[in-house]
C-alpha positions as CSV (number, residue, x, y, z in Angstrom):
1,X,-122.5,101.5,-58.4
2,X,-119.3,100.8,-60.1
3,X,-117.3,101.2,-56.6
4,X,-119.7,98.8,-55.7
5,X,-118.6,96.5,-57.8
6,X,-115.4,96.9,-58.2
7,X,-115.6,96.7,-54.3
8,X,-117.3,93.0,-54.7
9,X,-114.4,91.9,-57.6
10,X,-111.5,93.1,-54.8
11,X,-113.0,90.9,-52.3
12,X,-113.5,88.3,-54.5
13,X,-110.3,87.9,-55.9
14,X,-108.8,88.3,-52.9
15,X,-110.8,85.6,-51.0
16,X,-110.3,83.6,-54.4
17,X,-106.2,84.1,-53.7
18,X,-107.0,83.4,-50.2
19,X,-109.5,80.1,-50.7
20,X,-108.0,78.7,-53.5
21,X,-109.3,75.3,-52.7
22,X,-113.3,76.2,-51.4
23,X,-113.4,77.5,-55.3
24,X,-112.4,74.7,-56.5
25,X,-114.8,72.2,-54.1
26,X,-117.7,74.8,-55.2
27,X,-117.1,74.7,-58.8
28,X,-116.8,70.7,-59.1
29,X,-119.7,70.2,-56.5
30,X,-121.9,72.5,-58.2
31,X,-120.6,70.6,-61.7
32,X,-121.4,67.3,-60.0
33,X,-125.1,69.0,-58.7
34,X,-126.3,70.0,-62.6
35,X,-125.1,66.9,-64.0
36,X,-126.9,64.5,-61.5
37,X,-129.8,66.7,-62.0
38,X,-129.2,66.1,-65.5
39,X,-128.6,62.1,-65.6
40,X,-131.9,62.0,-62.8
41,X,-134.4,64.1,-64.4
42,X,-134.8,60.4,-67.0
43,X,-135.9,58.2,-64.5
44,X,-137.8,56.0,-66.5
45,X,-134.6,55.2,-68.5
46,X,-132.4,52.3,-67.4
47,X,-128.9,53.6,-67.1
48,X,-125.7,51.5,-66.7
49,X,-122.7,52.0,-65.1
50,X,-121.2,53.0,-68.3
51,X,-123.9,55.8,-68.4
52,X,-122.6,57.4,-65.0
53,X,-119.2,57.1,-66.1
54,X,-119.6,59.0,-69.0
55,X,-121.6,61.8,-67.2
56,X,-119.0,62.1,-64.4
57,X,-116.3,61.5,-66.3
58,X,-114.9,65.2,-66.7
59,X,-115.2,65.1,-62.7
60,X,-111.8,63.7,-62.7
61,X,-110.5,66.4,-64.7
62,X,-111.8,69.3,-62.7
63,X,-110.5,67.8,-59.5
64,X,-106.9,68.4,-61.9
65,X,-107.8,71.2,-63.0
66,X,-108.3,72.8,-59.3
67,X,-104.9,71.0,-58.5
68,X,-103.3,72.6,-61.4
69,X,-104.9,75.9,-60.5
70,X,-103.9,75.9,-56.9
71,X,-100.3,75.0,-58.0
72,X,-100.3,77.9,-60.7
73,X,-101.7,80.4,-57.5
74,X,-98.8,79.1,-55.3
75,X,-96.3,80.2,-58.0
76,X,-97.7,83.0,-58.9
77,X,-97.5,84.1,-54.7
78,X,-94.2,83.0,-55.2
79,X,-93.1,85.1,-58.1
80,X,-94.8,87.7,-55.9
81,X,-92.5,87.7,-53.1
82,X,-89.3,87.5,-55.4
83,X,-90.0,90.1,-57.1
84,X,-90.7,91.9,-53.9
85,X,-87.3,90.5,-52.4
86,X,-85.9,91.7,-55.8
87,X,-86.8,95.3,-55.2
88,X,-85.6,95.8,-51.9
89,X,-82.6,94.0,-52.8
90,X,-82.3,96.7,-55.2
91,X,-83.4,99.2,-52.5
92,X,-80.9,98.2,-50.5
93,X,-78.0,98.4,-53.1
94,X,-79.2,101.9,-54.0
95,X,-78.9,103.0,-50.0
96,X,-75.5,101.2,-49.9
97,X,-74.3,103.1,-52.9
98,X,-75.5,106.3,-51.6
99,X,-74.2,105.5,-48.1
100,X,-71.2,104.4,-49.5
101,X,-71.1,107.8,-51.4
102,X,-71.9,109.5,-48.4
103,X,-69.1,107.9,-46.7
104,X,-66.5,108.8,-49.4
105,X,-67.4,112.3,-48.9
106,X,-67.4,112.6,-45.5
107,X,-63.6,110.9,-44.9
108,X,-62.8,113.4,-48.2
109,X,-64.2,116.0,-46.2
110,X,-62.1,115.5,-43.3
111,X,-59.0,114.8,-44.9
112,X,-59.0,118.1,-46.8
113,X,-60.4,120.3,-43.7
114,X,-59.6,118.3,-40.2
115,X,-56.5,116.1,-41.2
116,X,-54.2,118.1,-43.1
117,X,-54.3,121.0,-40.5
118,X,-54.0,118.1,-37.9
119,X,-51.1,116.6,-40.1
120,X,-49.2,120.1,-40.1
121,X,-50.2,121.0,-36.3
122,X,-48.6,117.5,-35.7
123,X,-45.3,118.4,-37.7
124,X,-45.0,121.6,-36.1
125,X,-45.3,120.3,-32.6
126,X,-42.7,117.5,-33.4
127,X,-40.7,120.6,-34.5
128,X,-41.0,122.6,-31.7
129,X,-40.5,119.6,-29.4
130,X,-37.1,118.8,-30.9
131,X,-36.4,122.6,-30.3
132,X,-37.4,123.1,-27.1
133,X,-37.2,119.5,-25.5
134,X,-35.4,120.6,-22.1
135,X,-38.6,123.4,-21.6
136,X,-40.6,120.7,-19.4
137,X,-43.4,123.6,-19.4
138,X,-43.3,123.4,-23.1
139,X,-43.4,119.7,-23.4
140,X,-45.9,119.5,-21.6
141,X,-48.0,121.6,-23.6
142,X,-47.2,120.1,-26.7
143,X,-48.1,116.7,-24.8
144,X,-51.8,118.5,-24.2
145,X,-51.9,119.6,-28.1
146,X,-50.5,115.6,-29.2
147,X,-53.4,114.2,-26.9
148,X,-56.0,116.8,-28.4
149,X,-54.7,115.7,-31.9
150,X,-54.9,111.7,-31.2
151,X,-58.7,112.6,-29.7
152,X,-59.8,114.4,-32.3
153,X,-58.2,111.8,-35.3
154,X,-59.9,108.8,-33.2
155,X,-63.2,110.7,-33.1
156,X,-62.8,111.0,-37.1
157,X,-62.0,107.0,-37.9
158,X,-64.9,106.5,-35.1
159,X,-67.0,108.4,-37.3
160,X,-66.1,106.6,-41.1
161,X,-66.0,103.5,-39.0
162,X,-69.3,103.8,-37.7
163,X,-70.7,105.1,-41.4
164,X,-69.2,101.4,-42.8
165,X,-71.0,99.9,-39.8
166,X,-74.0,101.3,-41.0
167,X,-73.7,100.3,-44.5
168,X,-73.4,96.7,-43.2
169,X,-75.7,96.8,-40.9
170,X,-78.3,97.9,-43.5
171,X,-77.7,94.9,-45.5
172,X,-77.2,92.0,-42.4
173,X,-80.7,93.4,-41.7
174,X,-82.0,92.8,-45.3
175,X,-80.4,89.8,-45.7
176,X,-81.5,88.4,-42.2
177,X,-85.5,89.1,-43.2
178,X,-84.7,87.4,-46.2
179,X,-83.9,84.1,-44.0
180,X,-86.3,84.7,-41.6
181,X,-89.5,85.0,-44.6
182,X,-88.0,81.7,-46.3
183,X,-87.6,79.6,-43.3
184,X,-91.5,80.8,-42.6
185,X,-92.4,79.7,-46.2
């Protein structure tokens, strides 16, 4: 019984969020209904204008009042999807700290374990190259070893470059929505 119910209120409320105005039209109508039943059920009295005036006076103010409370729902769907903007704005600030984390570890990572070794194979080579610089056979495997070195360095700024990429891209695309749901509103 009470999922019943609280089955009916959902339904309700949402078709109330939904409808705001058909409330509204019900509520006065149904107003206007009792009090014409009201200002009828004397018809042997004589009744002036003045008479329905007064008994449809507050009409005017419901018809505000609905306007007001439409207004007030609009708001209040408005505040809604701030606030939802608002927390994946602070989503997305969370991922870009962790990404940016992520990426702060990753080029420390390499630096300490890829680059130095790198940075002391590339000394060496320019060592032995200055040594042995009439060796073509040598030369040209110290050529090889420079062209393995600049692959593998490029492969490690492709890699932080594309972990920046990523952190932007994440918040173009939130940003992007954002435009996309106002210009719809």
């Amino acid at each position: 019984m009470k999922g019943l119910i609280m089955n009916v209120w959902k339904w309700a409320r949402l078709f109330a969020e939904k409808y705001p105005v058909i409330i509204a039209a019900i509520v006065i109508y149904l107003y206007y209904l009792l009090t014409s039943l009201n200002l009828f059920q004397r018809p042997a009295e004589k009744h002036t204008v003045l008479d329905y005036i007064m008994e449809f006076d507050s009409l005017f103010f419901l018809w505000l009042a609905a306007a007001a409370l439409i207004q007030v729902q609009k708001m209040r769907k408005a505040y809604k999807q701030e606030e939802e903007h608002r927390r994946n704005i602070e989503r997305a600030f969370d991922r870009q700290q962790i990404y940016g984390n992520l990426v702060k570890d990753i080029t420390m990572l390499l630096q300490d374990n890829v680059n130095n070794p790198l940075a002391i194979i590339s000394v060496t080579t320019q060592e032995i190259r200055r040594r042995f610089e009439t060796d073509r056979e040598i030369v040209k495997f110290l050529d090889r070893i420079e062209g393995a070195m600049k692959r593998i360095h490029n492969t490690i700024r492709d890699i932080q470059s594309y972990e920046s990429q990523k952190l932007i891209d994440s918040t173009s695309d939130l940003i992007n929505d954002r435009k996309v749901n106002h210009s719809q509103v």
